[in-house]
C-alpha positions in Angstrom: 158.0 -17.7 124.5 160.4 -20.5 125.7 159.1 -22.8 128.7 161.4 -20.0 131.6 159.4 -17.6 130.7 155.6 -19.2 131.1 157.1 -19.9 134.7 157.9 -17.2 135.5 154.8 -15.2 134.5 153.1 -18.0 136.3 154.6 -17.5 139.8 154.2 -13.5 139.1 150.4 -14.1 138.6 149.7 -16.7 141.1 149.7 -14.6 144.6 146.6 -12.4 142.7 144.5 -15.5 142.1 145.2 -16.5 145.5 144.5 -13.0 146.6 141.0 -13.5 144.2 140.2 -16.7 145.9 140.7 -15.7 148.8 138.3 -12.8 149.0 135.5 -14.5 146.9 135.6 -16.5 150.4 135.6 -14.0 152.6 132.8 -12.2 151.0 130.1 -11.6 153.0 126.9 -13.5 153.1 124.0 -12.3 151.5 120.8 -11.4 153.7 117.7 -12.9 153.3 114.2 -13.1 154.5 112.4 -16.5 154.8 109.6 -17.7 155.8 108.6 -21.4 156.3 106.4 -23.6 154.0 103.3 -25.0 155.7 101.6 -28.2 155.3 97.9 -27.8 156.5 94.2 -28.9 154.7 93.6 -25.9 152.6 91.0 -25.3 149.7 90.9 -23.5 146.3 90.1 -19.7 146.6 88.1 -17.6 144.4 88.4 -13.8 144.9 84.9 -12.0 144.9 84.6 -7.9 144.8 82.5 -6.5 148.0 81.8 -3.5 149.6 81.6 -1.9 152.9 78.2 -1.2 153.8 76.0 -0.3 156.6 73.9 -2.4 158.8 71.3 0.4 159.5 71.2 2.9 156.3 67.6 4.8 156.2 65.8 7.8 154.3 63.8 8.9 157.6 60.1 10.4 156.5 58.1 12.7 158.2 54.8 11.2 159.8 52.6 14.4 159.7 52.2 17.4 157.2 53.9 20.6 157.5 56.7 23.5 156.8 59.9 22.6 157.9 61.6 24.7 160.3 64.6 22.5 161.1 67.4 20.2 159.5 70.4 18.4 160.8 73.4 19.4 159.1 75.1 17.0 156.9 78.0 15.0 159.1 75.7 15.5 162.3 76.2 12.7 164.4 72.6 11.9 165.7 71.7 9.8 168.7 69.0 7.4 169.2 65.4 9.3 169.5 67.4 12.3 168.8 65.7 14.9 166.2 66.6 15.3 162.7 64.2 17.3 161.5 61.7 19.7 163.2 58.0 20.3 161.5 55.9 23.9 162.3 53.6 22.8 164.5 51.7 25.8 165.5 48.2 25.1 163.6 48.2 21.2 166.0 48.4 23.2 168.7 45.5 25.6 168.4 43.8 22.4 167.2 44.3 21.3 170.2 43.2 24.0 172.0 40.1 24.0 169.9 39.7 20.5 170.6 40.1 20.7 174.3 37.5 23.4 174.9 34.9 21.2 172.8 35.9 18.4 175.7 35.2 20.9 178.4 31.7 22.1 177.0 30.8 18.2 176.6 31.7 17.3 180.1 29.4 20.6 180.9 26.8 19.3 179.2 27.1 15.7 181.0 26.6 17.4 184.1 23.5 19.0 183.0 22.4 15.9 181.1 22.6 13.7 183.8 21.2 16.3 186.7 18.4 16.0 184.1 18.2 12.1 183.7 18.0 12.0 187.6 15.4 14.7 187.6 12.6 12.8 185.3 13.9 9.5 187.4 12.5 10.9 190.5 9.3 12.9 188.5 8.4 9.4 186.3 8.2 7.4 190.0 5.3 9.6 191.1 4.2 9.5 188.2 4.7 13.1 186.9 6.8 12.6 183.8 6.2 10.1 180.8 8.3 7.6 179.3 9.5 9.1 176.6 10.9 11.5 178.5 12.8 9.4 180.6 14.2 8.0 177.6 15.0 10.6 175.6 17.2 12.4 178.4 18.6 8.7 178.6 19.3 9.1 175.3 21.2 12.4 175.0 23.2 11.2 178.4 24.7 8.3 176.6 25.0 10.2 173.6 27.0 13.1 175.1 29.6 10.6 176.5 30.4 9.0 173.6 30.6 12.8 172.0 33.0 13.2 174.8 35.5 9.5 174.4 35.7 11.0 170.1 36.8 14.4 172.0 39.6 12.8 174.1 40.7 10.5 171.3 40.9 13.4 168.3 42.9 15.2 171.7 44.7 12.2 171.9 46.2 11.6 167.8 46.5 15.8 168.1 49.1 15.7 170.3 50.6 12.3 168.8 50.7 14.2 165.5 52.6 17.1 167.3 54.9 14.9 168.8 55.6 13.6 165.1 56.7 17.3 164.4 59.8 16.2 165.6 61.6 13.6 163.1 63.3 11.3 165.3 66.1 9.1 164.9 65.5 5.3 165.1 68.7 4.3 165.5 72.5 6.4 166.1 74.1 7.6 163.4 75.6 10.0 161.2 73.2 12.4 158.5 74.7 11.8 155.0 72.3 13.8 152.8 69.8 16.5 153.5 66.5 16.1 151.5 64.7 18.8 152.4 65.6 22.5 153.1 64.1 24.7 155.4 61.0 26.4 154.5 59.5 23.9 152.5 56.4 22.3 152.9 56.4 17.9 153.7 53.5 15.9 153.4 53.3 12.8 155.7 55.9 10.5 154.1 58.2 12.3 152.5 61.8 11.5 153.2 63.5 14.5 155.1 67.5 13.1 155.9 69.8 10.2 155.0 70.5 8.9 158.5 73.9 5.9 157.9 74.8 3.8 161.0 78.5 4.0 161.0 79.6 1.6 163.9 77.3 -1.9 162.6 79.1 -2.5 159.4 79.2 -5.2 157.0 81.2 -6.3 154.2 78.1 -7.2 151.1 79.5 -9.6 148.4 78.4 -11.5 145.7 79.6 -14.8 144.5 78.8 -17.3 142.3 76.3 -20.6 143.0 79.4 -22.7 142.4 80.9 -21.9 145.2 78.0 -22.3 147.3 78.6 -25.6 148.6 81.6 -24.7 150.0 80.8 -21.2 152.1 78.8 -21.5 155.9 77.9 -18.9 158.4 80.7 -18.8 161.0 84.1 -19.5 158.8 86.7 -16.9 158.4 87.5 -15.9 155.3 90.6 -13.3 154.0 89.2 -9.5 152.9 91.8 -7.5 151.2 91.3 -3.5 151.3 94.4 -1.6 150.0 96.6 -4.6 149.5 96.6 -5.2 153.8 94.4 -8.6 154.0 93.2 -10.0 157.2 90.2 -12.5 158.4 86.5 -11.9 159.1 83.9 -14.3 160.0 81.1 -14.8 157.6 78.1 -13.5 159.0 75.0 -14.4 156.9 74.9 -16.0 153.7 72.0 -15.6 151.2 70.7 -19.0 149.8 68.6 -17.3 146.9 70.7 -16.8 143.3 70.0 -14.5 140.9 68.7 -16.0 137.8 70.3 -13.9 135.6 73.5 -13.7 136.7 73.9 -16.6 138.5 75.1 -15.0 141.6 74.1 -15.2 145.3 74.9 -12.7 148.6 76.7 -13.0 151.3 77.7 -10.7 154.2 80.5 -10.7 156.3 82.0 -8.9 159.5 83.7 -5.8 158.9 85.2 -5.1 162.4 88.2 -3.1 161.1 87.4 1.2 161.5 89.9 2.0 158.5 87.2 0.0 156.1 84.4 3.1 156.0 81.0 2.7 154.5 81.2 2.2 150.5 85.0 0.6 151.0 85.6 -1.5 148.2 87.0 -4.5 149.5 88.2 -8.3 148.3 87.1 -11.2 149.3 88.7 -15.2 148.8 86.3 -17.9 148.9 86.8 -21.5 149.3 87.0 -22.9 145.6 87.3 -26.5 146.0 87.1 -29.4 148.7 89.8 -29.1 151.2 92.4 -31.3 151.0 96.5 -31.2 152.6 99.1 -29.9 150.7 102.4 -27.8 151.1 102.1 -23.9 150.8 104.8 -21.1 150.6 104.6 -17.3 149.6 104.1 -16.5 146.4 107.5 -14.2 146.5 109.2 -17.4 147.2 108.8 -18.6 143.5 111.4 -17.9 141.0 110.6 -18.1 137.2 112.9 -18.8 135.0 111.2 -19.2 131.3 109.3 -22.3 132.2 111.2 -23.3 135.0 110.3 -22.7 138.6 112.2 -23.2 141.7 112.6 -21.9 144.9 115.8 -21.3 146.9 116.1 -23.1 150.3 117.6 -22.5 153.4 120.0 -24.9 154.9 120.9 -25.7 158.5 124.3 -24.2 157.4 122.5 -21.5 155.9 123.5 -22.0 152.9 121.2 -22.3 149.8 120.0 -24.6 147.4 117.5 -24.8 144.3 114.4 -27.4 144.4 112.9 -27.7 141.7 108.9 -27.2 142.2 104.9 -27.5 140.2 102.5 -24.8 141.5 98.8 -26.2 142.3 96.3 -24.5 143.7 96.2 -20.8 144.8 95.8 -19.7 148.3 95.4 -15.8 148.8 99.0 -15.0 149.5 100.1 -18.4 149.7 100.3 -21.2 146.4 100.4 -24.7 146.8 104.0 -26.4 146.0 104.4 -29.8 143.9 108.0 -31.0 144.8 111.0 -31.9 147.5 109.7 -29.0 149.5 107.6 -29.9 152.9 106.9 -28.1 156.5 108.9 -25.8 158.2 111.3 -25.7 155.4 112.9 -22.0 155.3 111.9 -21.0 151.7 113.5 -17.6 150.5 111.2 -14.6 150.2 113.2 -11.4 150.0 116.2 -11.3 148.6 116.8 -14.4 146.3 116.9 -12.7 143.1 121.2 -13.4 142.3 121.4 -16.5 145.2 123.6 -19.1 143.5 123.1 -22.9 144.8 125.9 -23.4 147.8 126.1 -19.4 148.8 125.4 -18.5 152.6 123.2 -16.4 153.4 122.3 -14.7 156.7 118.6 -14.3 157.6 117.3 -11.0 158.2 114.4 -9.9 160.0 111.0 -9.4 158.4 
């Protein structure tokens, strides 16, 4: 192919590779989300299973023998001092009658009793009655009114005990399990209904003595339940380990009504002393073999790669070991095929 020929090929081909230029130009920037690396005094976190629990969670007992006639269904929502269970009480009651009419014939027999006393008063000051006698009715006077004070007492735990027929709720909440079934027969003690308080919740965790020095009543911490974290203040924290497995307890605030009772939950504890450092989203990092970088966002919006270490891990957030500090705009979404130098346009999270 003589030299005329390459030329002309040449100018044949050369308004396509304009044409090719031209639209790698005009191509459109990709989107991107970003969010902006923070420099703040952070610590270490350790994540710790918990559980959703409840602050008030009680088998309720009967307090006096007898056949029950009467459960709350299972998913009953119970007040407080509302029943729960409901004892036969129709023996108490004719002990009570029973008991009742012994008080009346005692308070009879006071009447007579003391008519008498005042009789042999009045007889022993003309001397027409001896002594004794005085004494003796004396005697049975003071006798029949303490017969009478055991009468109104025994009246008294009668109708305490029939009050007790009715198993009442100490504090609101909902019945989980049934224990008993109509028709059977309690004595005083025995557990009748599951009664959980569903509104005073609590998140129960166990962590290990390391971290102990690091973890007060009062700081927020991140729970995770179904990937969705947010922050809860720690409420109590247990300074007794186990000795076996070298764990201690700690409960914290579960204010959020999608995390019901016996929700299993995560928890991140402080790790470490805090200290400052940079952080960014973990789906800012991009690993390539042993290389990692992240892709930043220019004021031009373009992009370029910075080289970066990972430290210290931060829930959703990693610490950052490099020329990348606050309020940077670090790629999150959307960085997968970024070449350094393309634009980019940022896109709402």
């Amino acid at each position: 192919m003589n030299v005329y020929t390459r030329i002309a090929i040449l100018t044949c081909l050369l308004p396509a590779i304009s044409w090719a230029q031209d639209a790698e130009q005009q191509a459109p920037a990709a989107p991107v989300m970003v969010e902006q690396a923070q420099r703040d005094t952070f610590s270490a976190t350790l994540w710790v299973s918990g559980t959703v629990i409840s602050q008030n969670d009680a088998r309720i007992a009967a307090e006096t023998d007898g056949r029950i006639t009467w459960v709350a269904d299972v998913g009953s929502r119970i007040e407080k001092g509302q029943a729960i269970a409901r004892i036969d009480a129709n023996d108490l009651r004719l002990e009570l009658a029973d008991s009742e009419a012994r008080l009346d014939s005692l308070k009879s027999q006071l009447k007579y009793r003391d008519s008498s006393l005042q009789r042999f008063k009045k007889l022993a000051a003309s001397n027409n009655a001896a002594a004794t006698q005085l004494d003796e009715a004396q005697s049975q006077l003071d006798m029949t009114r303490q017969d009478i004070k055991r009468a109104e007492v025994s009246i008294a735990q009668i109708k305490r005990r029939i009050n007790q027929t009715e198993v009442l709720a100490p504090f609101p909440g909902v019945v989980a399990e049934r224990l008993v079934q109509m028709g059977e027969f309690v004595n005083r003690g025995a557990q009748v209904a599951r009664l959980v308080d569903t509104e005073h919740r609590e998140i129960r965790a166990q962590a290990p003595l390391s971290v102990a020095g690091w973890i007060s009543e009062g700081m927020q911490v991140s729970v995770e339940h179904k990937q969705l974290e947010s922050l809860s203040p720690v409420s109590y924290v247990i300074p007794v380990g186990d000795e076996r497995s070298r764990m201690f307890e700690i409960r914290i605030a579960a204010n959020n009504p999608a995390w019901i009772i016996g929700s299993p939950v995560r928890v991140a504890l402080p790790n470490s002393e805090p200290r400052e450092l940079v952080a960014i989203p973990r789906d800012g990092l991009v690993l390539r073999g042993s290389n990692i970088f992240v892709m930043r966002v220019n004021q031009d919006n373009t992009v370029e790669k910075v080289m970066v270490e990972t430290g210290i891990g931060l829930g959703g957030f990693v610490e950052v070991i490099g020329n990348v500090d606050q309020g940077d705009r670090i790629v999150t979404r959307g960085g997968e095929r970024l070449q350094p130098g393309q634009a980019v346009t940022i896109a709402e999270s």
